[in-house]
Backbone bond lengths (Angstrom), bond angles and torsions (degrees), N, CA, C in turn:
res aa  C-N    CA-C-N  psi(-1)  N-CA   C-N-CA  omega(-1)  CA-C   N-CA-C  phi
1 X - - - 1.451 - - 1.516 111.58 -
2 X 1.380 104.43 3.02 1.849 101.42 168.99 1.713 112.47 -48.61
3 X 1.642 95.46 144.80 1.256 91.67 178.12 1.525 128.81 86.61
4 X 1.021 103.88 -18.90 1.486 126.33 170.31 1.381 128.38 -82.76
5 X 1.524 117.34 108.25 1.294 121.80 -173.85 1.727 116.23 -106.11
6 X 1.180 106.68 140.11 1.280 125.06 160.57 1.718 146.84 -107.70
7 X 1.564 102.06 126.17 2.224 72.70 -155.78 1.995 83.01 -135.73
8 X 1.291 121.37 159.98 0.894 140.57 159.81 1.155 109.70 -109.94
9 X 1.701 111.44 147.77 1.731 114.28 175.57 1.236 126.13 -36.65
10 X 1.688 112.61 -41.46 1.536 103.18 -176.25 1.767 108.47 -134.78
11 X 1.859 78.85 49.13 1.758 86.86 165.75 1.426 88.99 -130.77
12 X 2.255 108.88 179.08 1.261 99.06 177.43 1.835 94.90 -103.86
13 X 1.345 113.25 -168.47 1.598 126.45 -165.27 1.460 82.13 -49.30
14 X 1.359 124.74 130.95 1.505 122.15 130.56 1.660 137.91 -76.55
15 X 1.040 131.18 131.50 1.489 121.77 165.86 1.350 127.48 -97.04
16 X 1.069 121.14 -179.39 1.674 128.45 -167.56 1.710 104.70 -58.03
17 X 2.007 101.14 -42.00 1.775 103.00 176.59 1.696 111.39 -78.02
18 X 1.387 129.92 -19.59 1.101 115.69 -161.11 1.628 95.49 -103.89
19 X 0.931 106.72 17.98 2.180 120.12 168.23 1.934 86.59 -46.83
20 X 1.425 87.82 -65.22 1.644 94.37 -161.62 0.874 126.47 -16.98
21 X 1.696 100.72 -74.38 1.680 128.40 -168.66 1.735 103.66 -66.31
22 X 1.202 141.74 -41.22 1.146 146.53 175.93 1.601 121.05 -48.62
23 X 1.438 96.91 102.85 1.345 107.77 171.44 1.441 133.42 -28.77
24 X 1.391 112.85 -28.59 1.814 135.19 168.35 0.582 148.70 -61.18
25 X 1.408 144.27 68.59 1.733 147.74 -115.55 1.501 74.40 -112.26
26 X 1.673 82.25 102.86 1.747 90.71 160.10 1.824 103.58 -146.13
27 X 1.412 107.88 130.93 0.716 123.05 179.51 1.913 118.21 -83.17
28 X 1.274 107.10 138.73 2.069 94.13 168.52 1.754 85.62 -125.96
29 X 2.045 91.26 148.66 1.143 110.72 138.95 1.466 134.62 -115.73
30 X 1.262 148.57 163.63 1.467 126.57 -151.80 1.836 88.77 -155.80
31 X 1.525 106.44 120.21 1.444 110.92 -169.98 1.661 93.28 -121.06
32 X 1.677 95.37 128.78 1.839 97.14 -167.08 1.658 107.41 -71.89
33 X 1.253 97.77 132.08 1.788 99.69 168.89 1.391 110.65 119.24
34 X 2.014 101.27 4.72 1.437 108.04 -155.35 1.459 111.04 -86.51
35 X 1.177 150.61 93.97 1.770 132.41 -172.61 1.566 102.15 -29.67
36 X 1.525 83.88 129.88 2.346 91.11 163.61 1.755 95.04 -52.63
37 X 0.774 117.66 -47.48 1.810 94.55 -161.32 1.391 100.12 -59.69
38 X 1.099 131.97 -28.52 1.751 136.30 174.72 1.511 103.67 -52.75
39 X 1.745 118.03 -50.11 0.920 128.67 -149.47 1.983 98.04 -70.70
40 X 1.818 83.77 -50.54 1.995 76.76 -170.24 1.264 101.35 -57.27
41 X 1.606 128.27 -61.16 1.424 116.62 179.02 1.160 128.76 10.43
42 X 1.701 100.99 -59.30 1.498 109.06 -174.96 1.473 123.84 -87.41
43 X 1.280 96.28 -31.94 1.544 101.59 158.09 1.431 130.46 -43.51
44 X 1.195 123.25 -50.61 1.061 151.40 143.32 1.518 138.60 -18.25
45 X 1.326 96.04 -65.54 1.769 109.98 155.24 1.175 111.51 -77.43
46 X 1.605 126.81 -23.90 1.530 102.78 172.91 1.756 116.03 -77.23
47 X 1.545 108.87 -22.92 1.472 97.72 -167.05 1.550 100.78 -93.05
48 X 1.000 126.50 -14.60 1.602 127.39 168.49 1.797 109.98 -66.39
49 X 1.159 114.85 -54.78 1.762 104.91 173.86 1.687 105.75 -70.09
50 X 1.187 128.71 -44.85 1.030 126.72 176.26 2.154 117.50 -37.40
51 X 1.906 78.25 -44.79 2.071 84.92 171.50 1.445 98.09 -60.93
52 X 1.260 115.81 -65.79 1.371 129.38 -158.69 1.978 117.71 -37.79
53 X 1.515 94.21 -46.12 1.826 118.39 177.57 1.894 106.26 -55.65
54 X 1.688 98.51 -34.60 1.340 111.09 -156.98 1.885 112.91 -95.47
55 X 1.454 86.59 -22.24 1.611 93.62 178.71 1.489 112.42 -89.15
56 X 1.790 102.80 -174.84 1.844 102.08 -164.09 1.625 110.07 -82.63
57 X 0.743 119.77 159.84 1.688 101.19 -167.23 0.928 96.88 -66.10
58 X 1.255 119.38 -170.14 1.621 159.47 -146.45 0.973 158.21 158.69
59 X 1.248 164.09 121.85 1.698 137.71 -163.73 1.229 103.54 -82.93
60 X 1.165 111.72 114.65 1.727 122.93 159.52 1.449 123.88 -43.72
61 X 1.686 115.49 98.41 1.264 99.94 -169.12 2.114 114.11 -101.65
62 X 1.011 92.12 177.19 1.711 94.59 160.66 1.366 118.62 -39.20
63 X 1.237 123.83 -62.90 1.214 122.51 -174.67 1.895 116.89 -61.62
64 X 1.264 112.38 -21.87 1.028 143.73 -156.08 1.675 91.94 -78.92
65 X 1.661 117.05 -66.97 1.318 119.67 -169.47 1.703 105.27 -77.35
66 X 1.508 127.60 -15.87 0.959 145.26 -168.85 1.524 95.39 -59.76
67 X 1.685 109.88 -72.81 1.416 126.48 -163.97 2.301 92.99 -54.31
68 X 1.249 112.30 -66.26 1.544 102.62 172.16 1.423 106.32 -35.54
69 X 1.066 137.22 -35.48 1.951 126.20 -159.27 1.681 106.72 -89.94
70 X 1.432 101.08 -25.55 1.400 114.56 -174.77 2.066 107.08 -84.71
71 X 1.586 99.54 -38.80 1.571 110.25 171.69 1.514 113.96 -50.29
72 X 1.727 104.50 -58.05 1.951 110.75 -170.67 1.470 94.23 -90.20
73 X 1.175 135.43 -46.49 1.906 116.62 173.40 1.147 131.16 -73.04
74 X 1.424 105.32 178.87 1.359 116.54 146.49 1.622 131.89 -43.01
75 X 1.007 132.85 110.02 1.793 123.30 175.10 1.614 103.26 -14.43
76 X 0.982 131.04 126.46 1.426 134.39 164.75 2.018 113.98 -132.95
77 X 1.401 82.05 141.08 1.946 113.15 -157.09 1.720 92.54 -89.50
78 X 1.749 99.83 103.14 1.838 96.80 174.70 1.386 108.15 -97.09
79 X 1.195 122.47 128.14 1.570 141.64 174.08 1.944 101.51 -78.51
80 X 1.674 112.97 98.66 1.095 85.49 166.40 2.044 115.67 -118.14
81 X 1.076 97.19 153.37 1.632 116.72 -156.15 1.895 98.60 -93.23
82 X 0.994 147.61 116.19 1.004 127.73 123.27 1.807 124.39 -52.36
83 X 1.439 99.97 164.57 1.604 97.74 -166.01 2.009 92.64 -149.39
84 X 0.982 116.28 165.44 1.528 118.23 147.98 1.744 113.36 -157.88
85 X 1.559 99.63 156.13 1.612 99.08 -173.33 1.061 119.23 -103.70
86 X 1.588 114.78 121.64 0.976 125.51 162.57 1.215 135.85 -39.09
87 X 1.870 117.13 101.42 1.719 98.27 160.98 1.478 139.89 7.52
88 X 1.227 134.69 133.19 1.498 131.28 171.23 1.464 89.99 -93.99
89 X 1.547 123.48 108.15 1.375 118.38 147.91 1.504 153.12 -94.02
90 X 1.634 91.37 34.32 1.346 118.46 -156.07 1.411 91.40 -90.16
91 X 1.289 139.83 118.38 1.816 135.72 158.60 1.815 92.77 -95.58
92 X 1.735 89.80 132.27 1.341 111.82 -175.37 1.779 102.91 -89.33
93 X 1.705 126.62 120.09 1.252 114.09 168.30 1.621 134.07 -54.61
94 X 1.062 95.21 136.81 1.888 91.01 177.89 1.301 103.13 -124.86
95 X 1.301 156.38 -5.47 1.787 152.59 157.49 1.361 114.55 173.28
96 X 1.059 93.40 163.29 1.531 108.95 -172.60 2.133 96.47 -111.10
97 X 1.376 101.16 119.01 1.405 91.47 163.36 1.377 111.64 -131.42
98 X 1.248 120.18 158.19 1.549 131.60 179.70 1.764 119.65 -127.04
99 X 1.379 88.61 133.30 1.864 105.95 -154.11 1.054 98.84 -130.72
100 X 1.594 119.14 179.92 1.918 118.78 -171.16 1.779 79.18 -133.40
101 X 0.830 109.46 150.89 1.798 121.11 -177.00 1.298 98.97 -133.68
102 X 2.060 97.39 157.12 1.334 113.95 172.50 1.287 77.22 -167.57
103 X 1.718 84.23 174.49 1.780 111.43 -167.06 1.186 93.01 -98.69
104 X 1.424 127.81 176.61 1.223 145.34 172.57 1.705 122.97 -50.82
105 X 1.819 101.73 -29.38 1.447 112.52 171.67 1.254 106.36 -111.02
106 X 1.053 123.00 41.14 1.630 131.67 142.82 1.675 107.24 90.87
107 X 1.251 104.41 1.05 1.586 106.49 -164.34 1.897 115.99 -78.91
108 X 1.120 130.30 115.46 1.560 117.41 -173.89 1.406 100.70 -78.07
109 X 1.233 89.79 -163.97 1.765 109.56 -160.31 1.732 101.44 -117.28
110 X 1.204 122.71 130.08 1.417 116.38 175.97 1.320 111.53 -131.17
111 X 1.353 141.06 145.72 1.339 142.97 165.95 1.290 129.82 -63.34
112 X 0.924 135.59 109.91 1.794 136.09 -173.55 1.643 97.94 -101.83
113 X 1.397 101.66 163.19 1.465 102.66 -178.89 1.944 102.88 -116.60
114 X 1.464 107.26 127.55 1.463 121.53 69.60 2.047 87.26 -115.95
115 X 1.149 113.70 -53.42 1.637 109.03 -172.67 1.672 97.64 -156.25
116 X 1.644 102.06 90.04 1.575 107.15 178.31 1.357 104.18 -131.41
117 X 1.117 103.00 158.30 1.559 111.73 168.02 1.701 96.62 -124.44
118 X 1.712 97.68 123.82 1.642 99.86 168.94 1.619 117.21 -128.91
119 X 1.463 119.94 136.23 1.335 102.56 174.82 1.248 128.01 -98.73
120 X 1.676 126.57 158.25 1.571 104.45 -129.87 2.087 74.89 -160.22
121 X 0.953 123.92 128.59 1.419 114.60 158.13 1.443 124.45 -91.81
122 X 1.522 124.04 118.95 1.320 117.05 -133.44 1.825 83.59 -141.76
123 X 1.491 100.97 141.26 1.532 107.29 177.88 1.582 115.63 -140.54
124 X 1.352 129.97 166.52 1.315 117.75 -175.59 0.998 110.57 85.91
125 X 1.754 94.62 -161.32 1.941 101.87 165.87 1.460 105.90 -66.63
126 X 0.989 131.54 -16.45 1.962 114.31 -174.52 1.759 103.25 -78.11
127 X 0.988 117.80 -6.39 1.491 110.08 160.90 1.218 138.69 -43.54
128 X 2.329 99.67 -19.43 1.203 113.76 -175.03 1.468 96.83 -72.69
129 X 0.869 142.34 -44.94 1.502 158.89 -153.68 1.422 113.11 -39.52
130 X 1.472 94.25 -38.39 1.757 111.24 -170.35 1.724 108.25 -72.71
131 X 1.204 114.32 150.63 1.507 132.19 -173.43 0.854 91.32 -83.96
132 X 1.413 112.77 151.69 1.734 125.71 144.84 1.907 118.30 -108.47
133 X 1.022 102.09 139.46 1.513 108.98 -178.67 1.237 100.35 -89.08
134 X 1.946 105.72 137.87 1.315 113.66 158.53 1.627 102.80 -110.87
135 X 1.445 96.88 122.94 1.558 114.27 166.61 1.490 131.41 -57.03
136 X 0.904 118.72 70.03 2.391 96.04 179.30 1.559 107.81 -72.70
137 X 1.314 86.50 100.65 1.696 99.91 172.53 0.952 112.67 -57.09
138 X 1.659 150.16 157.86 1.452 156.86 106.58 1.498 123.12 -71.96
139 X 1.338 95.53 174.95 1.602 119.17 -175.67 1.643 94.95 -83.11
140 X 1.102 128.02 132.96 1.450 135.38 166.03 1.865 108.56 -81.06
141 X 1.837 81.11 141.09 1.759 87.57 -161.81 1.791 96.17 -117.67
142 X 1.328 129.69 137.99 1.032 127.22 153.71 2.173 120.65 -2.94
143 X 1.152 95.49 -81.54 1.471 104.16 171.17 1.471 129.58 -4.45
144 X 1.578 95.29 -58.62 1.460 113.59 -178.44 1.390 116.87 -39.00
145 X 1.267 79.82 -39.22 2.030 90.34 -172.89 1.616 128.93 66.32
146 X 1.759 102.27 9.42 1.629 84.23 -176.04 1.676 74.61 -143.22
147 X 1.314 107.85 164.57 1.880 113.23 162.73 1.871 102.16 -72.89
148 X 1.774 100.27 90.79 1.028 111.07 173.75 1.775 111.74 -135.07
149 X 1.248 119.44 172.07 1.285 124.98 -179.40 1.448 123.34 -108.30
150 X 0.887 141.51 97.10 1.741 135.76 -170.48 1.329 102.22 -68.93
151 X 1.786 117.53 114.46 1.497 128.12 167.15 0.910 134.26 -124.15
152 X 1.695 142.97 148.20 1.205 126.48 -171.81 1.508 101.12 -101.66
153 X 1.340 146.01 139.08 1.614 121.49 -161.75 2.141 69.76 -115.40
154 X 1.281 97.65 162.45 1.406 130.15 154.46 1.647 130.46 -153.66
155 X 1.196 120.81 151.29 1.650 106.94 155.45 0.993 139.04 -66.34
156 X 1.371 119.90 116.56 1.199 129.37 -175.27 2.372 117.17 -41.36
157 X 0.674 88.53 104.98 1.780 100.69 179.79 1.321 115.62 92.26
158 X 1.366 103.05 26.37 1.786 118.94 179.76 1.788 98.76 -146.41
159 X 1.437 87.02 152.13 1.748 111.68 171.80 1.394 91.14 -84.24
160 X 1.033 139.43 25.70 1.648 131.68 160.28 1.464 123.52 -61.33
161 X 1.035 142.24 90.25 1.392 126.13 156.14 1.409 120.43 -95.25
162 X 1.106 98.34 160.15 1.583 125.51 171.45 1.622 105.05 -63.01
163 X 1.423 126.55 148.91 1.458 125.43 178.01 1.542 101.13 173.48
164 X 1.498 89.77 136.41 1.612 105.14 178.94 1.735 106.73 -119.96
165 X 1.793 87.88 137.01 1.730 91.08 -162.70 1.605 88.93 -135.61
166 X 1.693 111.53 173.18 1.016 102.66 -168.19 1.914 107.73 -100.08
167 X 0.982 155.84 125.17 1.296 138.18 -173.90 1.752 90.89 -136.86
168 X 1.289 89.96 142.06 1.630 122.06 -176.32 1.636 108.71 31.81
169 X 1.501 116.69 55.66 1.216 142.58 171.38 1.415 120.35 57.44
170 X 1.512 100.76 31.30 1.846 122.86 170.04 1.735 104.63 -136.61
171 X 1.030 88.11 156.60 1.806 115.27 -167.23 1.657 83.91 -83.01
172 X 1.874 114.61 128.27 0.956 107.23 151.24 1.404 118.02 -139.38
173 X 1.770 139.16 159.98 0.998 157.93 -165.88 1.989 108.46 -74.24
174 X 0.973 117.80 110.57 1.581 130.45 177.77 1.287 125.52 -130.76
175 X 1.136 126.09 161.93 1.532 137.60 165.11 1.444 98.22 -101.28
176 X 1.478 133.53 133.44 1.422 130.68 168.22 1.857 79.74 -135.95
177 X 1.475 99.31 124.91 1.602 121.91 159.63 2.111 107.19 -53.03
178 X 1.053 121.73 105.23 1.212 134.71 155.54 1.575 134.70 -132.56
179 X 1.140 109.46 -169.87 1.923 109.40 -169.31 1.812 98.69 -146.57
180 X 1.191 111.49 82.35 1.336 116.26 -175.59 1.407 103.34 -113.18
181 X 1.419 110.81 123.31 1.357 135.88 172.34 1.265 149.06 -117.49
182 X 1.388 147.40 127.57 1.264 121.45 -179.09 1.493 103.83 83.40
183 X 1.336 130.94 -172.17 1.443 151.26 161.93 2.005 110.01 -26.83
184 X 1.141 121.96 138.59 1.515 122.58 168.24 1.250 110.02 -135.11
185 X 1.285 104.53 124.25 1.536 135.35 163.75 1.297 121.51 -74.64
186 X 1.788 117.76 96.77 1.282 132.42 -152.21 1.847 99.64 -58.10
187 X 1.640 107.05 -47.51 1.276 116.21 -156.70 1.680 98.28 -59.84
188 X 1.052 125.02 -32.59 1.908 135.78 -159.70 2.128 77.75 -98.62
189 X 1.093 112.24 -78.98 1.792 96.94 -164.86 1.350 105.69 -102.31
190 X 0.881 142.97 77.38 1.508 138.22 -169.27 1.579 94.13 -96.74
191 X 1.771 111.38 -36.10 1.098 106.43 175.16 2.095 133.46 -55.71
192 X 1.075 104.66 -10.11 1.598 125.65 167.93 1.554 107.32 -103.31
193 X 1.194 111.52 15.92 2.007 106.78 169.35 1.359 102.63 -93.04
194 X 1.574 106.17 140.05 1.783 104.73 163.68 1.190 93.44 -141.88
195 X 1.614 116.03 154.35 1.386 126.70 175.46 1.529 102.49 -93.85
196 X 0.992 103.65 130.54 1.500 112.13 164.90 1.365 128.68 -103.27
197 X 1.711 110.53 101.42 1.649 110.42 -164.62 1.246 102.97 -103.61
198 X 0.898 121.29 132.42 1.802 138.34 174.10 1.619 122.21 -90.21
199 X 1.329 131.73 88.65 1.361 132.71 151.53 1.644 113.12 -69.67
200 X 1.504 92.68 -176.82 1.636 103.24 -155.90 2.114 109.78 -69.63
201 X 1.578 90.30 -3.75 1.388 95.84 -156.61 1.535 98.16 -141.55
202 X 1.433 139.02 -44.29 0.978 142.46 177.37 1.287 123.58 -116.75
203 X 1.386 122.98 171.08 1.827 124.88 169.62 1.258 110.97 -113.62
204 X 1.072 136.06 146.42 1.661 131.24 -179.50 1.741 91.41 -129.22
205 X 1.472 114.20 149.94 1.875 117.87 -179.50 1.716 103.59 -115.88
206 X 1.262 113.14 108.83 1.605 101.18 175.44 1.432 108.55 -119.19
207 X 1.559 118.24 134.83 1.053 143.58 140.89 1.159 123.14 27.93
208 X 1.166 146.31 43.87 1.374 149.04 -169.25 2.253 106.28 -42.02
209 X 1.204 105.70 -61.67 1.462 129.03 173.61 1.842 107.62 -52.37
210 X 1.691 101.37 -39.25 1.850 101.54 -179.38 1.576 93.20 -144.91
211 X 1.546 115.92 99.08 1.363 114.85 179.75 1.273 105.85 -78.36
212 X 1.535 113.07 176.48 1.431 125.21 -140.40 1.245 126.31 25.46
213 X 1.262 121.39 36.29 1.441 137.50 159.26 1.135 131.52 -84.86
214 X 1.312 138.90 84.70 1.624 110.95 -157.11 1.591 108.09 -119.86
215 X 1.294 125.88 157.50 1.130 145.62 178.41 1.885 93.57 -49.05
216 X 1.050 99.84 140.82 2.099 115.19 -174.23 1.306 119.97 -141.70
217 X 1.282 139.34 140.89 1.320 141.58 144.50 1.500 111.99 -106.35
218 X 1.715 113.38 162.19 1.360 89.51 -169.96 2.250 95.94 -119.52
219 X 1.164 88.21 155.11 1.360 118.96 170.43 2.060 100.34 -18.47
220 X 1.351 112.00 -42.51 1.429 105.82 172.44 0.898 102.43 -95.10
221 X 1.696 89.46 -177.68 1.673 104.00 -179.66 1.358 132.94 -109.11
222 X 1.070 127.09 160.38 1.529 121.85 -166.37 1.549 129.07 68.25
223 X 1.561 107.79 11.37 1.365 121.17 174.83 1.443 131.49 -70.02
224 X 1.228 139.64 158.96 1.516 134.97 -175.30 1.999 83.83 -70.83
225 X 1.460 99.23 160.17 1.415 116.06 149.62 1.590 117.63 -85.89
226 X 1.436 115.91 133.86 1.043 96.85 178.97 1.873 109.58 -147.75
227 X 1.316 114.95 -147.19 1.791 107.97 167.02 1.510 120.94 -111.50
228 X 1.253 112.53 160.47 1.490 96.05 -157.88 1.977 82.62 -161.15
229 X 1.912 104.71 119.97 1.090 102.32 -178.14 1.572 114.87 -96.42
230 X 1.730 103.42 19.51 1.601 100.26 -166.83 1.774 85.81 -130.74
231 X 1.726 114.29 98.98 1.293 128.19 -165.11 1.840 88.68 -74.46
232 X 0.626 84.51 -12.41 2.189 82.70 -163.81 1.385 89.38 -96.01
233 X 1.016 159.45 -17.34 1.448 145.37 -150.83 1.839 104.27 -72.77
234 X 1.148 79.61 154.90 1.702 92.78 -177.50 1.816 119.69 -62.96
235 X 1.827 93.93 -22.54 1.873 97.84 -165.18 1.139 100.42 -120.92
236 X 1.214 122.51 13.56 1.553 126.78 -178.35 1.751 103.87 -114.57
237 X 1.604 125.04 147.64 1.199 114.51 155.22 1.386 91.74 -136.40
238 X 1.270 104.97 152.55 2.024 125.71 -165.48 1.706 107.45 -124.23
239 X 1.821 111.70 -12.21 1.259 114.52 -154.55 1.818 96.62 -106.33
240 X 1.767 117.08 145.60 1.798 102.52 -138.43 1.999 74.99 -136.34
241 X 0.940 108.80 136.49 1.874 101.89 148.00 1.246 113.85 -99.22
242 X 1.393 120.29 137.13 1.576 114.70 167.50 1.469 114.40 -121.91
243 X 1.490 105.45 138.94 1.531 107.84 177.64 1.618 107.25 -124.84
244 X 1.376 106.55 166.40 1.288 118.54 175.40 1.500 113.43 75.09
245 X 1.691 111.91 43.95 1.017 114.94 -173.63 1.822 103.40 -157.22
């Protein structure tokens, strides 16, 4: 190893005799057959951790291991990426339940054809008339933001669901025939999400797809059900009893 110098950035050249005097317990090993550029390499990484062991601490940053990768290699080109994470919009199912509904003024819900929902105050035997909703409950997600329930409503013995879409640049109330199962992915059907909020006496369903939207019947009778973004209004009622659940 005559002849052989060694230097750190903020030392001067060392030689094989001035090892001694040097504060730097640095050790070499030397494997025959090895290329010198192999050799400084190692030189290199030993007197750089050796600074590192010896200095005041610090948090080791990026730039930090960068300048070492750039010392023992080749110059190397870092690509850096910003990124951000996407929402999980997956609601996980938890049951399906089935209930008989009415509005606040007692009126049920009946099916008209081609695919309506009308509310109708109905007594006697025509009581049969009225639908029952089957619920697909979900797991409640942060997001929601209120103590609410994420549901998919349908008719009970029909691929009917409930779904709010946008037509002629307003949110409106529909039945679209589907087969939804298992887990729902808000971003693909968000349009079949309803929140289900619970007061001491009634349930109200809002809009998951157009919040403050909520499921409505109106003040008369025999009207479509529909959405209604003014919950207080005089001709609208939003507030539901459910039984059998």
């Amino acid at each position: 190893m005559s002849g052989m110098q060694f230097c750190a950035e903020d030392q001067p050249c060392l030689t094989k005799n001035a090892f001694q005097a040097c504060e730097m317990d640095v050790q070499v090993a030397v494997t025959k057959k090895e290329p010198a550029r192999s050799f400084r390499k190692a030189v290199v990484i030993v007197i750089a951790t050796g600074k590192m062991g010896n200095s005041v601490p610090k948090l080791f940053t990026d730039e930090d291991l960068m300048d070492i990768l750039s010392t023992v290699l080749e110059p190397v080109n870092f690509d850096i990426y910003g990124c951000t994470e996407a929402t999980n919009s997956i609601y996980q199912f938890s049951k399906n339940i089935v209930c008989s509904i009415q509005d606040a003024d007692h009126k049920s819900l009946i099916l008209q054809e081609p695919a309506q929902l009308v509310a109708i105050h109905l007594q006697g035997p025509n009581i049969s008339q009225a639908v029952k909703l089957k619920m697909s409950v979900y797991r409640p997600k942060v997001e929601a933001g209120t103590q609410s329930v994420p549901v998919a409503l349908s008719i009970k013995g029909r691929k009917l669901y409930l779904s709010c879409v946008l037509k002629e640049g307003q949110p409106v109330l529909q039945l679209e025939e589907a087969n939804i199962q298992g887990d729902l992915d808000k971003s693909e059907l968000g349009r079949f999400l309803f929140y289900r909020i619970d007061t001491e006496k009634h349930t109200r369903f809002e809009s998951a797809a157009f919040p403050k939207w909520f499921i409505c019947t109106s003040t008369q009778p025999e009207e479509a059900v529909a959405l209604t973004h003014q919950p207080g209004g005089p001709l609208v009622i939003v507030d539901y009893t459910l039984s059998g659940h």
